[in-house]
C-alpha positions in Angstrom: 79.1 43.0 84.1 82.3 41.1 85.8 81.6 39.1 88.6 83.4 39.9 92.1 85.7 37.0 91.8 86.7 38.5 88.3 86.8 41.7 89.7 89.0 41.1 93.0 91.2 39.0 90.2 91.6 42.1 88.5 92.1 44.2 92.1 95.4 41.8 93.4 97.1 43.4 89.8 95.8 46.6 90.1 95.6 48.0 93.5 97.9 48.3 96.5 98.2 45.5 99.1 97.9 47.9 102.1 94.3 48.9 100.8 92.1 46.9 102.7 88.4 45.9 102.3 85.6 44.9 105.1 83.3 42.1 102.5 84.6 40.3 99.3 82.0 41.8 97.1 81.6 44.5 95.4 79.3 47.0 94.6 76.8 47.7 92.0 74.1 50.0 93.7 73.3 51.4 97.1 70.3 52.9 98.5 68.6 53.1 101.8 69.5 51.2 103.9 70.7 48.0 101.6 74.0 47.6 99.2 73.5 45.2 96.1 76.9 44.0 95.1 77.4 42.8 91.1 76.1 39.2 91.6 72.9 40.6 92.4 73.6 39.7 96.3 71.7 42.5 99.0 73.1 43.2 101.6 71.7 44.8 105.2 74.0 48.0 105.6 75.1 48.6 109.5 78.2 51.0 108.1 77.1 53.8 106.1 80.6 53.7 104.6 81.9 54.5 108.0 78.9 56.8 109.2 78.9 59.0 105.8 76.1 58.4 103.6 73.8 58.8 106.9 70.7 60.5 104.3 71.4 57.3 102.8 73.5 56.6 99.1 72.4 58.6 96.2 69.5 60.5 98.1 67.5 62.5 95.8 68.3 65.7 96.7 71.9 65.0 96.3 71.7 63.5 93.0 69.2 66.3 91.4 71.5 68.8 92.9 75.2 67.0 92.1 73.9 67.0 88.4 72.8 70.5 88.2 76.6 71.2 89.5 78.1 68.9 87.1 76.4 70.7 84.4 77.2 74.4 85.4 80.9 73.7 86.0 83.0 71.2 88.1 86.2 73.1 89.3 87.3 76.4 89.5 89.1 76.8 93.2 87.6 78.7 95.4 90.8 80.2 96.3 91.3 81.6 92.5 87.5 82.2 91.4 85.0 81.6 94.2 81.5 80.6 93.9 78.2 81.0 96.2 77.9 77.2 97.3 81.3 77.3 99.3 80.0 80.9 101.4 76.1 78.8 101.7 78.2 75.7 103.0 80.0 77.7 105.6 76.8 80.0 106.4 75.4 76.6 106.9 78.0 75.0 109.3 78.5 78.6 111.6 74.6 78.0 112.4 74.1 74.3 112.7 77.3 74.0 115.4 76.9 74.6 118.9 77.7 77.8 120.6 75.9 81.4 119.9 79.3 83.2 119.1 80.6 84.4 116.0 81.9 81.6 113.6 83.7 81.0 110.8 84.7 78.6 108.6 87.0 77.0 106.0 86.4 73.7 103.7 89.2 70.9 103.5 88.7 67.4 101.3 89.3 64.7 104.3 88.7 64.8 108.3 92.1 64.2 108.5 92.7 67.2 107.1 90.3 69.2 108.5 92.0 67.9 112.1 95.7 69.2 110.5 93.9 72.6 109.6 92.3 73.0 113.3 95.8 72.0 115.2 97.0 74.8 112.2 94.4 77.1 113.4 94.8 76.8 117.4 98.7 77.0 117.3 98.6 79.9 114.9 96.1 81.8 117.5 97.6 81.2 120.7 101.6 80.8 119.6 101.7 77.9 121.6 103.0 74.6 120.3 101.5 71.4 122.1 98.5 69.3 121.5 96.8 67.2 123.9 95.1 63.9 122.9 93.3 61.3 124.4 93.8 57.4 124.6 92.0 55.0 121.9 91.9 58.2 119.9 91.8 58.0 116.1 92.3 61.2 114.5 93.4 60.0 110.7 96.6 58.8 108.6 98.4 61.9 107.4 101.6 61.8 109.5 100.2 64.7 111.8 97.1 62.8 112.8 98.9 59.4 112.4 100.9 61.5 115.5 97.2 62.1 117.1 95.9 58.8 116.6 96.5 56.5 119.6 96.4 53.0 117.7 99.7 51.6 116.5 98.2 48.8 113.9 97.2 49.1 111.1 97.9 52.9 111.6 100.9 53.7 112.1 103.0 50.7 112.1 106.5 51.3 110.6 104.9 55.0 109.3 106.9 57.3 111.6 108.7 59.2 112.4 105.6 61.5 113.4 105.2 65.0 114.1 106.4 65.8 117.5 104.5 68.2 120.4 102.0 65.8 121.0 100.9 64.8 124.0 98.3 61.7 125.2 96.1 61.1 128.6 94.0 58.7 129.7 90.2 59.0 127.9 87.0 58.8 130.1 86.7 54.7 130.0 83.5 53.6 132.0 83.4 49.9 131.3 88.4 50.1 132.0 88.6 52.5 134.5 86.7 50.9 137.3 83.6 53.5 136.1 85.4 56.6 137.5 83.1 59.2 137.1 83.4 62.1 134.6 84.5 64.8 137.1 87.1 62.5 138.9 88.1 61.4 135.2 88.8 64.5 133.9 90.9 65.3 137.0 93.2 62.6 136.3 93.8 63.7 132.2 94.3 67.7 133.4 97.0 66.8 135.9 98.8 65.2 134.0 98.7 67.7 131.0 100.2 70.4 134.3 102.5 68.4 135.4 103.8 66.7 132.3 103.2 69.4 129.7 101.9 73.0 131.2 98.9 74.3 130.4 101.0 77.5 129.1 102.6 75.2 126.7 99.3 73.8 124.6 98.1 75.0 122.2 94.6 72.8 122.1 92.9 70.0 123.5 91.4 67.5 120.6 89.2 65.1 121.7 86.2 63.3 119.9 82.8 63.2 122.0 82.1 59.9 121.5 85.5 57.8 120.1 85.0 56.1 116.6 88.1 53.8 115.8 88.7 53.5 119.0 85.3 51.5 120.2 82.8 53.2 120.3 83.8 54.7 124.0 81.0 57.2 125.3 83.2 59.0 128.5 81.1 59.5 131.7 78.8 62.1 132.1 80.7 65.3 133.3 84.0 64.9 131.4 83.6 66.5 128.5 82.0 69.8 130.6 84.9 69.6 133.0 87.7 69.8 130.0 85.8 72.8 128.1 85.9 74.7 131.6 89.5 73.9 132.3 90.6 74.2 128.6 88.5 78.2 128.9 90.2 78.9 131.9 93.7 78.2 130.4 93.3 79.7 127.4 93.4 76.3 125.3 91.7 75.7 122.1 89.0 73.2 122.9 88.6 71.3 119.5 85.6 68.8 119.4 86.5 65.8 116.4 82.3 65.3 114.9 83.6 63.7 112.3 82.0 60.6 112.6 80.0 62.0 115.2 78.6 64.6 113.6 75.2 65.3 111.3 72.8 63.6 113.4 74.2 60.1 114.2 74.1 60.3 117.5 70.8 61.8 118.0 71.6 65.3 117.6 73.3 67.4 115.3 76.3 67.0 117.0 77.4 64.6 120.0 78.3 67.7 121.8 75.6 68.7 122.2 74.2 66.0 124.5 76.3 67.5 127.1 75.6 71.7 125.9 79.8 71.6 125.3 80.2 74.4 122.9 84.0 73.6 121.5 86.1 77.0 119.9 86.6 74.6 117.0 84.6 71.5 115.3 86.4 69.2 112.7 83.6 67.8 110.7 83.7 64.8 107.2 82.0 62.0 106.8 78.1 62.8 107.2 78.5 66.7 105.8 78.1 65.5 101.8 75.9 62.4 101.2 79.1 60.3 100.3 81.0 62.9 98.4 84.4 64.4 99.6 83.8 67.2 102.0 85.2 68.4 105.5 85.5 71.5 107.2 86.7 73.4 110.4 84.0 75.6 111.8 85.0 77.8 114.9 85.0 81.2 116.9 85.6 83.9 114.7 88.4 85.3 116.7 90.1 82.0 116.3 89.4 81.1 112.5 90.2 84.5 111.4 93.4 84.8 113.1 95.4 82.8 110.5 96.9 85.0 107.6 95.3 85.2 104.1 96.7 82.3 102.6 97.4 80.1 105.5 94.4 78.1 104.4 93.1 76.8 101.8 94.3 73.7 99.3 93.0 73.1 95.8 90.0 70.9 95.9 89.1 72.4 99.5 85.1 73.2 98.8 84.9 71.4 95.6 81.5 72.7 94.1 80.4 69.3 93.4 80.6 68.6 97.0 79.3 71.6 98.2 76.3 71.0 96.1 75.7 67.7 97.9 76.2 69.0 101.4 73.8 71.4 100.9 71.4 69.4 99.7 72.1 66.6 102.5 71.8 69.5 105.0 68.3 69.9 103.7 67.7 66.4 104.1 68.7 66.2 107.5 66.2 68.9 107.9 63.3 68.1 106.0 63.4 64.4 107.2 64.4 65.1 111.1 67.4 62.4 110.7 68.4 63.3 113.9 65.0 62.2 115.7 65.4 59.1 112.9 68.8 58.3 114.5 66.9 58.5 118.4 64.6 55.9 116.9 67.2 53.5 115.4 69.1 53.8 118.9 65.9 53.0 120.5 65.2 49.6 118.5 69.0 48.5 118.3 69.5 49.3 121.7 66.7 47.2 122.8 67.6 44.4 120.4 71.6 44.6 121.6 70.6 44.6 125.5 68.5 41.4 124.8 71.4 39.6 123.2 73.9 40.7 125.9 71.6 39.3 128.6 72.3 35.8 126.8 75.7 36.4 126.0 78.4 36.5 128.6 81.1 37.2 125.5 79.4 40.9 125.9 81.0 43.8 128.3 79.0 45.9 127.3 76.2 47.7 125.1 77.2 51.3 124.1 76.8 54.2 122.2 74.1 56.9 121.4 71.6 57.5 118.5 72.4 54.9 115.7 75.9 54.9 116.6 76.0 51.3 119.0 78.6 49.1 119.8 79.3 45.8 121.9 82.0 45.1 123.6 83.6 41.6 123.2 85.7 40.2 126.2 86.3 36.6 127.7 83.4 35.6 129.6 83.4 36.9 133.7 86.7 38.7 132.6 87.5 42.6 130.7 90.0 40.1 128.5 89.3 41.8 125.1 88.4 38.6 122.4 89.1 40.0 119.4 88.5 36.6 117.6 85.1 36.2 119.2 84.2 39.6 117.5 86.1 38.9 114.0 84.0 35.6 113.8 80.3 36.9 114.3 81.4 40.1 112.0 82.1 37.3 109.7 78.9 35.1 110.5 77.5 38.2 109.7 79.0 39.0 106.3 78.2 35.5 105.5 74.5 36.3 105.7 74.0 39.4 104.2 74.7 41.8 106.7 77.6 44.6 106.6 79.2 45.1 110.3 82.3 46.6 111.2 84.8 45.9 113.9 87.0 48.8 115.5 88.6 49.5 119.0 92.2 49.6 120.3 91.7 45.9 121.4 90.4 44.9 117.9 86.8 43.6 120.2 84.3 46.0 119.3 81.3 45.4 117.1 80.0 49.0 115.7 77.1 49.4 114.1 76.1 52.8 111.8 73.2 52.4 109.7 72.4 54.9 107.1 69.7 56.9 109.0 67.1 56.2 106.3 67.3 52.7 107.1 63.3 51.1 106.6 62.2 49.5 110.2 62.2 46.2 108.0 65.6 46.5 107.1 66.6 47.5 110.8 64.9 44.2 112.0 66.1 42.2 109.7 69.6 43.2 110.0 69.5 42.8 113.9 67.7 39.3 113.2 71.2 38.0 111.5 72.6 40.2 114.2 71.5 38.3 117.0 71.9 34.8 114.5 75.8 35.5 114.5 75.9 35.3 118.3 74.6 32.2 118.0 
């Protein structure tokens, strides 16, 4: 087996500079909550490849039922000869996500594109044009969510022009906006979509309960109620982004539910499929079945193999109660990231909910983001054996999403390097 200097030797001629990587190793198995790269090396996982094997990498249940798939047949588009596993996925998804309406919904291949599909879906319903985003929003990299997403680099630096109708206002910040509460905040974002926009005008409101790329930023209590009921009132789509939110990370099935928000659509990736490609919008009926036969769709939308994993990681999720898993994990981090933060004056701020936590990183007795500070214990880190990811607008976040099988030994000893790093 090469080595992963042989290997990265062989990745500088082979694969794109712009394709970035988090840890210069790379991997020969996975499995709870630990990644062992080709040099035999473990490592303590606090990523989940960006909060999506959350039942952990090559769980059972996904394995037996990816290889039954496999062996029946791989491909046949759903859109030319259908198959049962694509209607169970979608039977699925209308139950699991919030609200007691009638649902439907339609598989995609990326959360980006599921985003593109529900903007498709809330224009094509209402006839109205404009979106409304949020600051520190990240959204994905296909020119349309490049549009959505708020952060210029690495995102969309030198990528546009973008796709036009789209319209920002200021997120629900505690720790920026002087801890404005969630009524007063959502005041400040709705004026500003009537005076600078019209409600008349949009078409939906996208917003993600709790922000991934964007740090981690959990809005005060009361904004995310206050926007459903004005977005109801004025006839806007409310679209709730779960995709990194979504499938128990935060310690429910969905973040949105923390609040009872019931959004008319849900984007949903990441956590649906035990690592394999998979997104989906679910949403009202009325809504998802006013777009034209055809108007949806694409040619590895509900791939079988996929679908056979999500419905096998659904059943996980179940079986093992990942969500009360992911209240645990938030319970012991939590505790273990408060007690470093009382040490540490480099840290704004301990956030998050579930097993999806985060630290803010800031010049002591100031809000000066230190994004240095935060690259160099991410690296301290690394250098140990434990896989952390950085994110926010300000590059100064610290997020942490272990699989939510993660062993309590494995926690501890990941938050033991954890609180090494900080020195």
């Amino acid at each position: 087996m090469a080595t992963s200097e042989e290997l990265h030797k062989r990745r500088v001629e082979a694969v794109a500079r712009g394709v970035g990587s988090t840890i210069p190793a790379y991997v020969d198995r996975a499995g709870g909550g630990t990644i062992t790269d080709v040099d035999g090396r473990e490592w303590i996982d606090f990523a989940a490849g960006i909060a999506v094997t959350n039942v952990g990498n090559s769980a059972p249940r996904v394995v037996e039922a990816v290889r039954a798939q496999v062996e029946r047949f791989t491909h046949t588009c759903f859109m030319v000869a259908p198959y049962e596993s694509y209607v169970a996925v979608c039977e699925q998804l209308n139950a699991l996500t919030p609200g007691g309406f009638g649902k439907r919904s339609a598989l995609f291949n990326s959360g980006a594109e599921a985003v593109e599909n529900a903007v498709k879906i809330a224009r094509h319903a209402t006839g109205r044009p404009a979106v409304v985003v949020f600051d520190h929003a990240y959204h994905g990299r296909t020119n349309l969510t490049m549009a959505l997403t708020a952060k210029n680099m690495p995102y969309k630096h030198r990528f546009g022009p973008f796709a036009g109708e789209v319209y920002r206002v200021p997120m629900s910040y505690p720790l920026r906006d002087g801890g404005l509460d969630g009524a007063t905040a959502a005041a400040r974002s709705i004026e500003m979509i009537e005076k600078q926009v019209g409600a008349e005008n949009v078409a939906a409101l996208l917003i993600e309960p709790i922000q991934g790329e964007g740090g981690f930023v959990v809005p005060a209590e009361g904004f995310l109620p206050a926007l459903r009921e004005w977005a109801t009132a004025a006839g806007v789509v409310f679209v709730a982004d779960e995709i990194q939110t979504g499938f128990c990370r935060t310690g429910d099935w969905f973040a949105c539910e923390h609040e009872g928000v019931e959004p008319d659509l849900i984007t949903l990736a990441k956590g649906i499929a035990g690592g394999l490609p998979l997104a989906a919008v679910t949403g009202r009926a009325e809504l998802m079945d006013a777009v034209h036969v055809g108007g949806l769709g694409g040619t590895y939308g509900g791939n079988p193999i996929a679908c056979a994993a999500a419905l096998a990681s659904i059943e996980t999720m179940r079986e093992l109660d990942l969500a009360a898993a992911a209240r645990r994990i938030g319970a012991v981090m939590g505790e273990r990231l408060r007690a470093i933060a009382a040490g540490d004056p480099r840290v704004a701020e301990v956030r998050g909910r579930g097993a999806m936590l985060a630290v803010e990183i800031v010049v002591p007795g100031t809000l000066t983001p230190d994004p240095a500070a935060t690259a160099a214990i991410s690296a301290a880190c690394h250098a140990a054996g434990l896989l952390t990811l950085t994110c926010g607008t300000y590059g100064n976040v610290l997020r942490f999403l272990p699989p939510l099988v993660i062993s309590d030994d494995e926690l501890g000893r990941g938050l033991d390097i954890l609180a090494a790093a900080f020195g």
